[in-house]
N, CA and C of each residue as an Amber inpcrd file, in Angstrom:
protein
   480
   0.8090000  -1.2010000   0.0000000   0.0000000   0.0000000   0.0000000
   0.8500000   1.2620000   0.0000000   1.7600000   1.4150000   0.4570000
   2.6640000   2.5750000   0.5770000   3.4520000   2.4680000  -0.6250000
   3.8350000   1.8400000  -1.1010000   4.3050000   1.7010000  -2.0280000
   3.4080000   2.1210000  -3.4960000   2.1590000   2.1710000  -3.9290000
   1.3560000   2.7240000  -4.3200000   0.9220000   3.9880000  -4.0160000
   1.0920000   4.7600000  -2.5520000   0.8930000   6.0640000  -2.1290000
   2.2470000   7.0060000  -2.9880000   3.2480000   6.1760000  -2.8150000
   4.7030000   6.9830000  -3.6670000   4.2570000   7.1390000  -4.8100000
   3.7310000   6.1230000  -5.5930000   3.9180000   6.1290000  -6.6000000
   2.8920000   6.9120000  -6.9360000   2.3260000   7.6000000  -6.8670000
   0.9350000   8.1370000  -6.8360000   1.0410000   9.4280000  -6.7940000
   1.9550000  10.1460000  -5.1630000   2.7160000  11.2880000  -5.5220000
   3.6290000  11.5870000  -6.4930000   4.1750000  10.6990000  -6.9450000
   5.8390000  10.9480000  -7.7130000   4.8710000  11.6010000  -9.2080000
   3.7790000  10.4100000  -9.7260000   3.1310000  10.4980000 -10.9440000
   2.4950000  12.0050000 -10.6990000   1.5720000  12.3860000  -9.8800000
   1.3920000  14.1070000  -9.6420000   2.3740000  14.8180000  -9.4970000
   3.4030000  15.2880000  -9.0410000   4.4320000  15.3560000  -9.1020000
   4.6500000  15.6740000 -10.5610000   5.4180000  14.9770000 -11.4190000
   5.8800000  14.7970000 -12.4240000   4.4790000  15.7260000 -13.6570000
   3.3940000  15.0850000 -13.2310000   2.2440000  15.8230000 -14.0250000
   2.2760000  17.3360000 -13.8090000   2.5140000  17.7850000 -12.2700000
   2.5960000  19.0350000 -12.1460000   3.3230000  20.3810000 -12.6190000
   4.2490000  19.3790000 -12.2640000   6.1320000  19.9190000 -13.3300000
   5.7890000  19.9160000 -14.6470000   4.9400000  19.1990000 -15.6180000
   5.0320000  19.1450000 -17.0580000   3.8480000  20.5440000 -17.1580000
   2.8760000  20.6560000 -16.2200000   2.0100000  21.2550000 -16.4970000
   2.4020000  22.9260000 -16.4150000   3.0020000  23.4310000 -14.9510000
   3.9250000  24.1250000 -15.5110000   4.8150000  24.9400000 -16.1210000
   5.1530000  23.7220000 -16.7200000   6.3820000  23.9080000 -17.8860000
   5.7030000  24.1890000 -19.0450000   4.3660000  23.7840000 -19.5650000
   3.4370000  23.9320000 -20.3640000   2.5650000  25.1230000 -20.6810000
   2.0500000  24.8840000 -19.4590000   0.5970000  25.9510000 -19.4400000
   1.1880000  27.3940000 -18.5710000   2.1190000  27.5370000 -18.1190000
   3.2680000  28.8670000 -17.6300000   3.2020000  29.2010000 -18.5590000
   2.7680000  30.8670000 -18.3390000   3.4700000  31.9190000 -20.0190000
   5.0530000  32.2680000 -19.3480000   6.1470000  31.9390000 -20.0330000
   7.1590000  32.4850000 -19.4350000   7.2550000  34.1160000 -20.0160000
   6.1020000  34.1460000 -20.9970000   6.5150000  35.7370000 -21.3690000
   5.5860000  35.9230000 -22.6280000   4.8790000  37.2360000 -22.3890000
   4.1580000  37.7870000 -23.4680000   4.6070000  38.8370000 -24.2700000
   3.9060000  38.8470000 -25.2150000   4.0380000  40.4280000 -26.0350000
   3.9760000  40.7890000 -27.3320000   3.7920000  41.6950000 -28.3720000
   3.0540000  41.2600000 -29.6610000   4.0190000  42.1950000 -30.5540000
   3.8680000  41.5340000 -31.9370000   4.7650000  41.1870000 -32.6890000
   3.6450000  42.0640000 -33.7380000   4.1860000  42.6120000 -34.7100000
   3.3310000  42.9970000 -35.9980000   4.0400000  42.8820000 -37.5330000
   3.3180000  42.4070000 -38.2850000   4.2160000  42.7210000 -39.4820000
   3.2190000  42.0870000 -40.6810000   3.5300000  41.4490000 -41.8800000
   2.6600000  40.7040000 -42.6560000   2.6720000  39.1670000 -42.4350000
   1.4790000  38.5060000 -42.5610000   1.9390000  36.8110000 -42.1150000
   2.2390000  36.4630000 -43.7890000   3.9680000  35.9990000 -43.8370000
   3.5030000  35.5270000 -45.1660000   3.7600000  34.1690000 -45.4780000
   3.6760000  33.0360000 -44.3140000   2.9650000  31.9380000 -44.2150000
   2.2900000  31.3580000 -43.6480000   1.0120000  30.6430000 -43.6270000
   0.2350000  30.1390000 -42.4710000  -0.4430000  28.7010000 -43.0910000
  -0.0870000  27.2930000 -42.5440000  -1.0120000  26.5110000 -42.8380000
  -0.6190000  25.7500000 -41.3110000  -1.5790000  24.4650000 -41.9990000
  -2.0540000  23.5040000 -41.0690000  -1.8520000  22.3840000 -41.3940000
  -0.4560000  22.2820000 -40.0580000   0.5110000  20.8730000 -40.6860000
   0.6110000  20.1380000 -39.0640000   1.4110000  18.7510000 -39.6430000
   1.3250000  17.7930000 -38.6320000   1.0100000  16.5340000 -38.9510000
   1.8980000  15.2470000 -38.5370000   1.3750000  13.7120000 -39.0350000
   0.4790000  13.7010000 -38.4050000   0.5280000  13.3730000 -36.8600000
  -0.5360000  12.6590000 -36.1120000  -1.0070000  14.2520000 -35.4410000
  -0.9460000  14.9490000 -34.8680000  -1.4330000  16.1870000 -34.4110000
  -1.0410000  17.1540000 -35.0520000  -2.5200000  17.8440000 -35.8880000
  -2.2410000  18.9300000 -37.2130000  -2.3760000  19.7950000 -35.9700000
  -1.7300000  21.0970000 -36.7000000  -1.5300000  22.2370000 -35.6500000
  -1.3140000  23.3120000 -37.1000000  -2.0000000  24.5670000 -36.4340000
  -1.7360000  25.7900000 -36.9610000  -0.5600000  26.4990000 -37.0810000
   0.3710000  26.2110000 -38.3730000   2.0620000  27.1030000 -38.0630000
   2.3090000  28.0970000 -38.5040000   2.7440000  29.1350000 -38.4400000
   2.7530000  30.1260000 -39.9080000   4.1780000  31.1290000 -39.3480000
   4.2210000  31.9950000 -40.1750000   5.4800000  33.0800000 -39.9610000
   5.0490000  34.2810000 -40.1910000   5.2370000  35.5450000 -39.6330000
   5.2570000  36.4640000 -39.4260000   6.3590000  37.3020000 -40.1380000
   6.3990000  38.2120000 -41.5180000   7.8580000  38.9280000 -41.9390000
   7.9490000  40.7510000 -40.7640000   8.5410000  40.4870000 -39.7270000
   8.5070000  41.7210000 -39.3010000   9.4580000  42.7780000 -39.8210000
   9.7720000  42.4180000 -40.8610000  10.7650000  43.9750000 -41.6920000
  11.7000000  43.8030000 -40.9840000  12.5840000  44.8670000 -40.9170000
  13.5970000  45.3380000 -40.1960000  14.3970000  46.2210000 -40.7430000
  15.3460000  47.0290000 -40.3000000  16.6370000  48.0640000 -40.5280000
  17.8290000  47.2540000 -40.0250000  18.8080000  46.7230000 -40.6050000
  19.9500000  46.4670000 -40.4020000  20.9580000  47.5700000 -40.0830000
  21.5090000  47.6120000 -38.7970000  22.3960000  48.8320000 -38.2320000
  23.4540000  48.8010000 -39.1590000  24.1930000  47.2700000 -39.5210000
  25.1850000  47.4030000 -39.9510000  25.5090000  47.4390000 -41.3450000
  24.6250000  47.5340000 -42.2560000  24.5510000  47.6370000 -43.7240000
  23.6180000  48.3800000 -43.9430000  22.7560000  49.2430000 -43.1010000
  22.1910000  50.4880000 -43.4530000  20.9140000  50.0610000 -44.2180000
  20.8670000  49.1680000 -44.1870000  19.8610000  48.5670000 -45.5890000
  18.4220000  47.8630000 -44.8750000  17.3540000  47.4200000 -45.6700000
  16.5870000  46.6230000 -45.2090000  16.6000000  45.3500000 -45.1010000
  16.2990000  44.1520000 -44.0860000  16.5530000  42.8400000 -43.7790000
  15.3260000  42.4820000 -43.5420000  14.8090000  41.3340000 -43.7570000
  13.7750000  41.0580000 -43.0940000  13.8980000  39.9900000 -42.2930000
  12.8850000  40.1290000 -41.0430000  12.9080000  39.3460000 -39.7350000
  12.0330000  38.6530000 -39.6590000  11.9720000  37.4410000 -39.5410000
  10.8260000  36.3080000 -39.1810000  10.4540000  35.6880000 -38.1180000
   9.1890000  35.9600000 -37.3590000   8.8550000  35.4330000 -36.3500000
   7.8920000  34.1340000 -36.8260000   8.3160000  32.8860000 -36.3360000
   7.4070000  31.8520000 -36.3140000   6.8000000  31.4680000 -34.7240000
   5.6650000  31.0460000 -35.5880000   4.5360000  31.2630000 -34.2960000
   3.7950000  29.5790000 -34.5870000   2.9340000  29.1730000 -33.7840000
   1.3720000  28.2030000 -33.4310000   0.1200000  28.9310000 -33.0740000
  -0.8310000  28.3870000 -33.5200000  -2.3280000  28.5360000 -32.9140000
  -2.8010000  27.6780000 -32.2570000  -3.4630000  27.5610000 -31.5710000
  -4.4460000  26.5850000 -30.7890000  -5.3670000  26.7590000 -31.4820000
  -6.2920000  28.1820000 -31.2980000  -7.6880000  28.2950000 -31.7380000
  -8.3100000  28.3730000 -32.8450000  -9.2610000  27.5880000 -33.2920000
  -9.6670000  27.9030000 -34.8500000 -10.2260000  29.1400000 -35.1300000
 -10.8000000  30.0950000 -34.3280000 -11.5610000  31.6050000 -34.7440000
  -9.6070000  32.4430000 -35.3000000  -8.9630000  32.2950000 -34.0270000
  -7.6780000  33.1080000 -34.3170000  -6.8390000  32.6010000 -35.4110000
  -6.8840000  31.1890000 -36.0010000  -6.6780000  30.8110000 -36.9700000
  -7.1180000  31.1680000 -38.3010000  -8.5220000  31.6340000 -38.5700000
  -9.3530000  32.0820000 -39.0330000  -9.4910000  33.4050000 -39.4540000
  -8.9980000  34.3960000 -38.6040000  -8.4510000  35.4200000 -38.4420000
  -7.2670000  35.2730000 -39.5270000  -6.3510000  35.0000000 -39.0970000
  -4.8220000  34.5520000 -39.7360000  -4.7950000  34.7200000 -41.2440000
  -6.2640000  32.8770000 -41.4020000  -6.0840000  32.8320000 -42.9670000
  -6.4870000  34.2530000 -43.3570000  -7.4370000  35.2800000 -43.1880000
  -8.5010000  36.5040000 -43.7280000  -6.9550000  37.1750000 -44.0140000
  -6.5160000  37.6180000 -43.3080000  -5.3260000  38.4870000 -43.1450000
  -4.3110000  38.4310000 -44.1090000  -4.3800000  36.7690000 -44.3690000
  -3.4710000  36.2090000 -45.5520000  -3.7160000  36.5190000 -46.6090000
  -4.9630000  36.0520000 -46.6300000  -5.5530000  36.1500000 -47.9970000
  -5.9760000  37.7250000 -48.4720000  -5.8760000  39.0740000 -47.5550000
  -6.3960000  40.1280000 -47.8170000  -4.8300000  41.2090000 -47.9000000
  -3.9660000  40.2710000 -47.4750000  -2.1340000  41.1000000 -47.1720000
  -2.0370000  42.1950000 -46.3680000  -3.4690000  42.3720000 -45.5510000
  -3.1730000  43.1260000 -44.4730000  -2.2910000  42.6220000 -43.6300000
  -1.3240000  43.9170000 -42.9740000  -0.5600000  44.0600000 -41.9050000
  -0.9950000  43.4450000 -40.4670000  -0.7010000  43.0120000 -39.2030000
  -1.4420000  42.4350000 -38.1190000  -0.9080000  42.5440000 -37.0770000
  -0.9310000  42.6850000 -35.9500000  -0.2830000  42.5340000 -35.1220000
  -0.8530000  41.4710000 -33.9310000   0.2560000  40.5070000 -33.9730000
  -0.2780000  39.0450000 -33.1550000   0.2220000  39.2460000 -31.6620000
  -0.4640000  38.4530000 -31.0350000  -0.5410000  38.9120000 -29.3440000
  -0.0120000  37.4140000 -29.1240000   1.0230000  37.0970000 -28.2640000
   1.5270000  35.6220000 -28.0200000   1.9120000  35.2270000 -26.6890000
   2.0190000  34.5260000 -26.4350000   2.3960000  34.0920000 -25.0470000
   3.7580000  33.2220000 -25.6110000   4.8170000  33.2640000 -24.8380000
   5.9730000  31.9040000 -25.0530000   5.8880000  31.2960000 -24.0020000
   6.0460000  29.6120000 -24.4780000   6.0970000  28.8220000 -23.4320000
   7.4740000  28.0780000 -23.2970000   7.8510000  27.8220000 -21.8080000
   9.2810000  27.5370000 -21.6870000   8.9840000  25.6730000 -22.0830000
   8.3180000  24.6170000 -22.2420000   8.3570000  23.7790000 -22.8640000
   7.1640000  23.3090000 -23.6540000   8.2570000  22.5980000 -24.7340000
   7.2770000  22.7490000 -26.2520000   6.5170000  21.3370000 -25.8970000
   5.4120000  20.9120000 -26.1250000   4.2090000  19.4430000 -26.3020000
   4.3210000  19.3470000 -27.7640000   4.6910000  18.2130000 -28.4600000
   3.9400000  18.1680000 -29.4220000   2.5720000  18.3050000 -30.0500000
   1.7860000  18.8170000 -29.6110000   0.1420000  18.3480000 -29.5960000
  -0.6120000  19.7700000 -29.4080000   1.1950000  20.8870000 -28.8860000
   0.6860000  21.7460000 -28.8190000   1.0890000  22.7910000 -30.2240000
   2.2540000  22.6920000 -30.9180000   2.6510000  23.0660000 -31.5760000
   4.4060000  23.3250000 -32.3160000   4.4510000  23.5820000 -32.9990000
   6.2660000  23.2470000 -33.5220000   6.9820000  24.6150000 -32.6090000
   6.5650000  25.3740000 -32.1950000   7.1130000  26.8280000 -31.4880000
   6.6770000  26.8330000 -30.4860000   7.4130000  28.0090000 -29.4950000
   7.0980000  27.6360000 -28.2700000   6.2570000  29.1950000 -28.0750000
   5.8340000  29.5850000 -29.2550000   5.1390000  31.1410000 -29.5010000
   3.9160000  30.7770000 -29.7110000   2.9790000  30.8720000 -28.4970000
   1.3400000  30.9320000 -28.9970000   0.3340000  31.8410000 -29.3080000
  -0.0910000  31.9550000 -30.3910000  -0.7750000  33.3420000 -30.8400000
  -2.1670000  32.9350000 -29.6820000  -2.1060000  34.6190000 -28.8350000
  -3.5190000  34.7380000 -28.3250000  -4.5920000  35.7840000 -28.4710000
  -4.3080000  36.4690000 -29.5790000  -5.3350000  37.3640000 -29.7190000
  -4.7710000  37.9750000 -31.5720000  -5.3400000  38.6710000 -32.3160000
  -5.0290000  38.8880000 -33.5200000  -5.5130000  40.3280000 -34.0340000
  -5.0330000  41.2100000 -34.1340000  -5.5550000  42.7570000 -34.3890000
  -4.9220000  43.2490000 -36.0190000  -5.4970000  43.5170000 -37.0290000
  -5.2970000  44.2390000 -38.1410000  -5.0930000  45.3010000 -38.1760000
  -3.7610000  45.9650000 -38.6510000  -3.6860000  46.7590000 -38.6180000
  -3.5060000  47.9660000 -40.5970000  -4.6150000  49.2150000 -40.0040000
  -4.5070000  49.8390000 -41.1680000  -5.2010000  49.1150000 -42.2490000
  -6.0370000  49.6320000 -43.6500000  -6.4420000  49.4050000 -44.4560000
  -5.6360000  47.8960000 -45.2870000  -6.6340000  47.4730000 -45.8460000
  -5.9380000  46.5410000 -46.5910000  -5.5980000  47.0490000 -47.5810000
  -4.3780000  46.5470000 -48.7230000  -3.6540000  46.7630000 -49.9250000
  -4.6800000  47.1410000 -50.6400000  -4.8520000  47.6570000 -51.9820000
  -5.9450000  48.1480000 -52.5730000  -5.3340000  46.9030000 -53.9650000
  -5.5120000  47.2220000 -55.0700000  -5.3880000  47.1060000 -56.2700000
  -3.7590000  46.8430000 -56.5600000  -3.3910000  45.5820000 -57.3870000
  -1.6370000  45.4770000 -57.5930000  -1.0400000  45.6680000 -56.2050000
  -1.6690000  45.1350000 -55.2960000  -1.0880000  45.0550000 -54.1940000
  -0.4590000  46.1810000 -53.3990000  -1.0300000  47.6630000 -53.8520000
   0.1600000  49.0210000 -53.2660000  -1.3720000  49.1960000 -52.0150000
  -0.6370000  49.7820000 -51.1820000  -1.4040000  50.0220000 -50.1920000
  -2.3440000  50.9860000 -50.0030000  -3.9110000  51.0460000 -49.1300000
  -4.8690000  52.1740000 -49.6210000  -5.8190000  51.3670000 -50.3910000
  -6.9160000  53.0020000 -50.2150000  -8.0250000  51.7490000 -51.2030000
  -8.0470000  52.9480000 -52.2780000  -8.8440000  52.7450000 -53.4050000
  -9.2520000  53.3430000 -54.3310000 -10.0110000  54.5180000 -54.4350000
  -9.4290000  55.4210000 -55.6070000  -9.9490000  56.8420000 -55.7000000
 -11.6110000  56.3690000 -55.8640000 -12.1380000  56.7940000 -54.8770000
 -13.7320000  57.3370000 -55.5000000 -14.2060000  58.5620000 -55.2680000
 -14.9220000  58.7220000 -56.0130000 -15.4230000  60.0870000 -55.9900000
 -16.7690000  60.6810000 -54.9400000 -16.6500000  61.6930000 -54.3840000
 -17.6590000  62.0480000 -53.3390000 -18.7000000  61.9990000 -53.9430000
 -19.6730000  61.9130000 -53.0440000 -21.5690000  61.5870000 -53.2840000
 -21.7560000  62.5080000 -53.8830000 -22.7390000  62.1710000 -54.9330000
 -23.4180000  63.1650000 -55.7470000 -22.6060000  63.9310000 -56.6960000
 -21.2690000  64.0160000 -56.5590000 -20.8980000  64.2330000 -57.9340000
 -19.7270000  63.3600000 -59.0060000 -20.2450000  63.7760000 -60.0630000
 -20.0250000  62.9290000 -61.0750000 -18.0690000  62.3610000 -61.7070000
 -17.6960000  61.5190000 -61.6420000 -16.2840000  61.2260000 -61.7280000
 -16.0440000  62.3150000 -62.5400000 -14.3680000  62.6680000 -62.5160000
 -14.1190000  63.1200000 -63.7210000 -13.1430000  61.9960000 -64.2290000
 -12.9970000  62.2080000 -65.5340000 -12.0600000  61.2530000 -66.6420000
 -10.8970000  62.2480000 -67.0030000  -9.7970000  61.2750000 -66.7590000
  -8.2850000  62.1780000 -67.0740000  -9.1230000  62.7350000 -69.1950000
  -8.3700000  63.6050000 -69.3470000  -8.4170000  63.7440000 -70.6570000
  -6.5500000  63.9990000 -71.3270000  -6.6090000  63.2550000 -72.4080000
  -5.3520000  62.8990000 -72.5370000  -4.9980000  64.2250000 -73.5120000
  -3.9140000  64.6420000 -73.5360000  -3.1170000  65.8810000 -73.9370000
  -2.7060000  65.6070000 -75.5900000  -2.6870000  66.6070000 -76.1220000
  -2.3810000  66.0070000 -77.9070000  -1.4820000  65.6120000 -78.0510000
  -0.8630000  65.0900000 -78.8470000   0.8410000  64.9700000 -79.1830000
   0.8490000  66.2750000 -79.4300000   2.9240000  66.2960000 -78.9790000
   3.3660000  66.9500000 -79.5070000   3.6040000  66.9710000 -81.0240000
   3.3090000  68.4180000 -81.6020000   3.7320000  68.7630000 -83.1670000
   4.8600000  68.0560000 -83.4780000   5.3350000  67.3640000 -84.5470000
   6.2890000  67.3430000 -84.9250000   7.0930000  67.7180000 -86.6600000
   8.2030000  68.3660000 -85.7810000   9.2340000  69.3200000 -87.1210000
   9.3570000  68.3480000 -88.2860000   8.6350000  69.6580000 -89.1700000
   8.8190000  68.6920000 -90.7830000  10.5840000  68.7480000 -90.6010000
  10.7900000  67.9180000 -91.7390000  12.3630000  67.6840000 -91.9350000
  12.7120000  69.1980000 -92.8360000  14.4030000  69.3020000 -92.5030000
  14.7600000  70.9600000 -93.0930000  15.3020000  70.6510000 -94.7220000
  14.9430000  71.1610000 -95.5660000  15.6620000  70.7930000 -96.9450000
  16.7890000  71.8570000 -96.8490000  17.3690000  72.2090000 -95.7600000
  18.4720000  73.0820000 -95.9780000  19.9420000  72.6840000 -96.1680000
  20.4920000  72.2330000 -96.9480000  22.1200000  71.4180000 -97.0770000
  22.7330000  72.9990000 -97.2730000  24.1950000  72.5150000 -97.0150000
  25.3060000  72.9710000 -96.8400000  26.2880000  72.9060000 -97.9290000
């Protein structure tokens, strides 16, 4: 019988420590940029993965770099969210928790998206950002009107 009481603590114990190590946020805080991958992968436990391009300025080449945050979902609405965002190339800014140990079951990162905010208009047309000229209520578009050619100089019959 005591021998079953150990074993009984040790197994809680051990469950407690994993739990934890698990369900502990060791640290929050949110990330923004474009997601420009997101699917739903996994042999035996599919899970939500995707990447985040957060831009960047490189100090030491003056230039632009880009930075990638990879992240997991749990939830299908915030997943859902994700794909819209994808599919529309709006900008986002993801809200995450990190966890100090990874579950398989929970995801390939130890970055869990918990909340999902859009930021700014979506891309308009050819992908440049903004939406489209329209014209105020009640009055009528105007149409560019295109300018004539320029004249061009007959040739000179003047020789030398």
């Amino acid at each position: 019988m005591r021998f079953f009481t150990y074993l009984l603590v040790i197994v809680l114990l051990i469950f407690g420590v994993l739990y934890l190590l698990t369900g502990w946020s060791f640290s929050d805080g949110e990330r923004a940029g474009t997601v420009s991958k997101f699917s739903r992968r996994g042999y035996l436990f599919k899970t939500y993965e995707g990447v985040l391009n957060v831009g960047g300025f490189s100090g030491e080449t003056g230039s632009l770099t880009p930075q990638f945050f990879d992240f997991s979902v749990k939830d299908e609405t915030i997943a859902k969210q994700i794909t819209d965002a994808v599919k529309s190339g709006q900008r986002v800014t993801l809200h995450y928790e990190e966890k100090i140990l990874r579950l398989p079951w929970n995801g390939d990162t130890k970055y869990y998206i918990t909340a999902v905010e859009t930021v700014g208009p979506a891309p308009g047309q050819y992908g440049y950002p903004g939406q489209q000229y329209q014209a105020p209520q009640g009055q009528p578009q105007q149409q560019m009107q295109q300018a004539p050619p320029p004249p061009v100089a007959a040739p000179s019959t003047d020789t030398l």
